[in-house]
C-alpha positions in Angstrom: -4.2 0.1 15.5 -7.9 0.4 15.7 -10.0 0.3 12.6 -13.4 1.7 12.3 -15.5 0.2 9.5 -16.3 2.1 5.9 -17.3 1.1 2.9 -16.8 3.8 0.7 -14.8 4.4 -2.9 -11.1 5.8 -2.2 -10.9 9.6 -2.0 -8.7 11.9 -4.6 -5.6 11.8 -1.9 -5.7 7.9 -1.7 -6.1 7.2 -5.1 -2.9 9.8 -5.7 -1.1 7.9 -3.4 -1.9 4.3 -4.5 -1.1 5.4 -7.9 2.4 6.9 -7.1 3.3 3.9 -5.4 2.4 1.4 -7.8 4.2 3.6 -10.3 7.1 1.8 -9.5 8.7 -1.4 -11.0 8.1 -4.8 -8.6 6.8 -8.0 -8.8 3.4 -8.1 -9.1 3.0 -4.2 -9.7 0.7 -4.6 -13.0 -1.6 -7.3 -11.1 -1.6 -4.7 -8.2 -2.2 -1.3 -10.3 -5.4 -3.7 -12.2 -6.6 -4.3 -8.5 -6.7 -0.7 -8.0 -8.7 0.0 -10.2 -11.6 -1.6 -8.0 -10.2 -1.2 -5.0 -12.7 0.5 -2.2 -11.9 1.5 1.1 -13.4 -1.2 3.8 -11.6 0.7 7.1 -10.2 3.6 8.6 -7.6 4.3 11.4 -9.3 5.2 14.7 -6.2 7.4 15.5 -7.0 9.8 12.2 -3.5 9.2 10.7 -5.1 8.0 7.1 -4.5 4.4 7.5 -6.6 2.4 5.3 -8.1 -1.1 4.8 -8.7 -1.9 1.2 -10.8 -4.5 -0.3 -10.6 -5.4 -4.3 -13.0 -7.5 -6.6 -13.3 -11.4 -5.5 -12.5 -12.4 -9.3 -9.4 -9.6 -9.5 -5.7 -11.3 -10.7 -3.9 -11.9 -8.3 -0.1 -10.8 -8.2 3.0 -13.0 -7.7 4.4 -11.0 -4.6 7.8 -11.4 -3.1 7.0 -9.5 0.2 3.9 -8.4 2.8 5.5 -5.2 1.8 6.1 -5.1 -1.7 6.8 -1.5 -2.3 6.6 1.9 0.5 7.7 5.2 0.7 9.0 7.9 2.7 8.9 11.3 3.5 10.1 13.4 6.1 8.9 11.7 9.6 7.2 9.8 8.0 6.3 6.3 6.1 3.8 5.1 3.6 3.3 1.2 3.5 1.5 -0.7 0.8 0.4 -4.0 1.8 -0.4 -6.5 -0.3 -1.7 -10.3 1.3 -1.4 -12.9 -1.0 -1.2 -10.8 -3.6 -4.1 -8.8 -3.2 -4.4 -5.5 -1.6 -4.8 -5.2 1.6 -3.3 -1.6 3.5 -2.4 1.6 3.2 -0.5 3.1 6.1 0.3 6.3 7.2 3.5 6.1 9.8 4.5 9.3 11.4 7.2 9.6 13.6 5.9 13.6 14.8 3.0 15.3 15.5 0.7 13.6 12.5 -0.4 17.0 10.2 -4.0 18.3 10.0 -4.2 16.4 6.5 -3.4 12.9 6.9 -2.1 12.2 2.7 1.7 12.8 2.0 1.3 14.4 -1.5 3.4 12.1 -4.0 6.1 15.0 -4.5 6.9 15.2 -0.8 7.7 11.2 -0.9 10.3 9.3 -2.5 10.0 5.3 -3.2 11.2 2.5 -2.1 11.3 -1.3 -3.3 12.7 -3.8 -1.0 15.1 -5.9 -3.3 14.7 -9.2 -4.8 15.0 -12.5 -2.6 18.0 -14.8 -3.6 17.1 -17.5 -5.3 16.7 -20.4 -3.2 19.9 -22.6 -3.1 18.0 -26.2 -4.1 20.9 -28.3 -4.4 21.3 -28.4 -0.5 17.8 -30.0 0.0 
């Protein structure tokens, strides 16, 4: 993946899209949904398909992450991946597994969430 600088604020589409995935429940989703309140766009797929690098305020909260991946969605052929590195934002992917469509933004009603699960607790007595 290629990524052609920006600096620029997110458009109506992202900022739908940000928001419907961090309308779900994971850790870290309040620290994340603060961040996006400042978040701007710093990159931009080459290839068209919407993929975006984000970049938040140096002073923002940082959230307490499980996964790279801490929520995503999907859509038919396609997926939507929020990362998040070290608890800050980080991407916005656009996946498609066909012909990507003129308009590169899912709209949030043709999507439906997905939270990876919880990691086990970590057994400590075996250490």
């Amino acid at each position: 993946m290629t990524m052609i600088p920006v600096k620029r604020p997110l458009h109506d589409e992202e900022k739908a899209l940000l928001d419907f995935l961090l309308s779900a429940e994971f850790p870290g989703h309040q620290e994340l949904k603060a961040q996006a309140e400042h978040v701007e766009v710093v990159g931009r797929c080459k290839c068209g398909c919407g993929t975006i690098d984000l970049r938040v305020e140096p002073h923002s909260l940082r959230a307490n992450t499980e996964k790279h991946i801490p929520i995503e969605a999907y859509g038919e052929a396609l997926d939507v991946l929020l990362f998040a590195q070290n608890g800050i934002l980080g991407m916005l992917e656009i996946v498609y597994y066909a012909e990507p469509p003129e308009r590169p933004y899912p709209r949030p009603d043709q999507l439906k969430l997905w939270a990876r699960p919880p990691l086990p607790p970590k057994d400590v007595s075996s250490i």
